[in-house]
N, C-alpha and C positions, 0 to 999 in steps of 0.2 A: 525573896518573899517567904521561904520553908523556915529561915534561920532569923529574918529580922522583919522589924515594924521601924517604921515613921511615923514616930508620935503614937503607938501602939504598946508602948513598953518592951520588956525584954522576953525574946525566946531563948532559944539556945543562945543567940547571939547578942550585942547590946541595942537596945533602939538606936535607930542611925537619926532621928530628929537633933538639928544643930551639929552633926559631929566633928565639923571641922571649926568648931569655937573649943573644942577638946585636945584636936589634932592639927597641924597643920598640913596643910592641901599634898606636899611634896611625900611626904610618910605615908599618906594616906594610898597613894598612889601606888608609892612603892610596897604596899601590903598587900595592895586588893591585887594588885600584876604576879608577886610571890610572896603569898601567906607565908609560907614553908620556909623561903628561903630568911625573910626578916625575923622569925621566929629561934630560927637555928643560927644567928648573929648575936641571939641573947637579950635583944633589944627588949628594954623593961614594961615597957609599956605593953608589947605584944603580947608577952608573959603575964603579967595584970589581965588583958583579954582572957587568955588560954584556963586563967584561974577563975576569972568567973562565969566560964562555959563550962567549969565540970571539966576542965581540961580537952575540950571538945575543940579541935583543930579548924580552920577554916579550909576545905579543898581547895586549889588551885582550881581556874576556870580556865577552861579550855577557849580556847581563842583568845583570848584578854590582851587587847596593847594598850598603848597608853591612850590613847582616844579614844577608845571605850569607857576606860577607868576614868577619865575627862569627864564624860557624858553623863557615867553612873552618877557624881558628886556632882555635876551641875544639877542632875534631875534630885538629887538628895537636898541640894540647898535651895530649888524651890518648892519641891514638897514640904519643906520644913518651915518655909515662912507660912503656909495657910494654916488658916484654923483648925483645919481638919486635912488630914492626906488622906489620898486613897489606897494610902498603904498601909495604913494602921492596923491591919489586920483583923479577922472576922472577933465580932463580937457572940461568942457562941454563948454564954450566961451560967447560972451555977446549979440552974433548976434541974431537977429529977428529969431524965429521960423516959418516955412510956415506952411501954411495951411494944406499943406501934413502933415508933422510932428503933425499937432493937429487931425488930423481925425485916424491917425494911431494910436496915443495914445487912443483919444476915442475907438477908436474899440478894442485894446488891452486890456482897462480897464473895458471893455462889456462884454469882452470875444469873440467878433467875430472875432478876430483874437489869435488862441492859443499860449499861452508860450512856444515860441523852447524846452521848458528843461522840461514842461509837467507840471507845478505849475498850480493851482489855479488863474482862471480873481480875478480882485479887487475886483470886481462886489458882486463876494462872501461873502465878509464882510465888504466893506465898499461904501458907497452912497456918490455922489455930488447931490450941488441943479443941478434939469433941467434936472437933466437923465429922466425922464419922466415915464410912467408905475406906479409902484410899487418903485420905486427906486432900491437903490439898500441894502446889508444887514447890519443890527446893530451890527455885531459881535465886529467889528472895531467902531473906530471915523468915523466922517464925514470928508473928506478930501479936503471939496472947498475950504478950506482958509488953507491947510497943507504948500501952496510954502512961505505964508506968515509967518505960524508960525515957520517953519523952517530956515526961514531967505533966499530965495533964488535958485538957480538952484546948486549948488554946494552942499550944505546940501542935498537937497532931493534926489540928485543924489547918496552920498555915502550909505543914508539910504537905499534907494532902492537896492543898490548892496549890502547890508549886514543888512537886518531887524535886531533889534536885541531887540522884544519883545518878552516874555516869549510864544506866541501862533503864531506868524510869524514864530521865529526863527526855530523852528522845519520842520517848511512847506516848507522853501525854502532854509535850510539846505542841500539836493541834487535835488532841482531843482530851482537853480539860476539865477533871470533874468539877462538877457543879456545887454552888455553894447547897443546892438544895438534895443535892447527891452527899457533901460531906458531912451534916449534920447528922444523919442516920447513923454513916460509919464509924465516928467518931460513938456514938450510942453502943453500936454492938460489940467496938473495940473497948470500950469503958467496961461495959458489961462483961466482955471475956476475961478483962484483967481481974474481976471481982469473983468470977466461979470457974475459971479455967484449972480445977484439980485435976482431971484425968491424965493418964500417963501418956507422956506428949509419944512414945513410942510403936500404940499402938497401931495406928497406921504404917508405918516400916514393919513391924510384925506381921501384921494380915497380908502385904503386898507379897514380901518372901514368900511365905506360906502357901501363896496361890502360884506364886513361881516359881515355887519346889512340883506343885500339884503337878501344875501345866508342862513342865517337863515330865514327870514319870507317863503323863497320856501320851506326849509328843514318840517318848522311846514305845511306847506298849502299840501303836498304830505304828506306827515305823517297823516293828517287828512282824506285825501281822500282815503291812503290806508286802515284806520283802521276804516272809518265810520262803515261799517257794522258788522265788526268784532266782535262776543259776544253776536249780539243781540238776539239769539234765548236762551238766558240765561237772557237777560238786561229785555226783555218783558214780562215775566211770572212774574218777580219781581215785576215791576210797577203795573200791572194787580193784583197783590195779589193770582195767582196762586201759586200750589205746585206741 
């Protein structure tokens, strides 16, 4: 769902509506089990894929046999006969986001406003410029420039409803944001890609700088409790006492 639609058009990846009227079922199979390995055989068609993703790879899916890859394509070829799928992907529209919608995403992304479903703020692992403080954490990318690199409110949109990295996808595997939750962030992530100037460095600067501080207090207490410590051993020595 993060990289395609049924009947949704194309994200990153191609709408999968019809796609074994493109493909045949056996290829198909042997792609979705090893993206990687069909790819690195040369096979033309993969590379036609790989070319109109921006050269963007499909992961390998952890667990994947063939009866799954079965299931996915059967669930693919009747979602594709109805009129409508449920996987068409959000229709998020081309309108002006308000103010409202970007502060509520800020706060969301803060964590000052918690996820209905009880996930983790962004805030936890991944930083924009101009959050101020400390930033925010490195576990993740930086995401001021994510609406750009995803091409969009539509791509960020389905990613969001369906993470689908190896350390996301675990986390918000049963606590899913909300469609009424990703329309905001999409707002504040739009909006940081349009004013995001600040220097993405200054938070790495300000943390150093307090953890140069907080050592020289750590040695100047550490000195003060341990002046006297010894001495009634340290002074006999000097002295040349025994």
């Amino acid at each position: 769902m993060s990289c395609h639609t049924i009947g949704g058009g194309r994200l990153v990846g191609p709408d999968l509506k019809g796609v074994e009227e493109r493909q045949n079922r056996e290829w198909l199979l042997g792609f979705i089990m090893d993206p990687k390995g069909v790819l690195a055989s040369g096979d033309a068609y993969a590379l036609k894929i790989k070319d109109e993703a921006g050269g963007v790879i499909m992961p390998p899916v952890v667990g994947m046999t063939r009866a799954r890859a079965e299931a996915i394509l059967d669930l693919i070829a009747t979602e594709s006969s109805l009129e409508e799928s449920q996987f068409a992907g959000l229709d998020i529209g081309d309108e002006p986001f308000s103010e409202a919608d970007i502060e509520r995403g800020r706060q969301i992304f803060r964590g000052e406003q918690r996820l209905a479903n009880g996930g983790p703020p962004c805030l936890s692992c991944h930083t924009v410029e101009g959050l101020g403080g400390l930033g925010g954490g490195r576990l993740g990318p930086d995401l001021t420039k994510v609406y750009e690199r995803l091409q969009g409110r539509k791509n960020l949109a389905s990613w969001l409803l369906a993470p689908a990295t190896e350390t996301m996808q675990p986390v918000y595997s049963k606590a899913s944001i909300t469609n009424e939750e990703i329309l905001p962030l999409v707002a504040y992530l739009e909006d940081e890609a349009r004013i995001g100037t600040q220097d993405s460095t200054t938070a790495q600067v300000t943390f150093l700088l307090m953890g140069l501080a907080g050592a020289v207090l750590g040695f100047v207490a550490a000195d003060s409790a341990w002046r006297g410590r010894l001495r009634g051993v340290r002074r006999p020595l000097v002295r040349g006492e025994r």
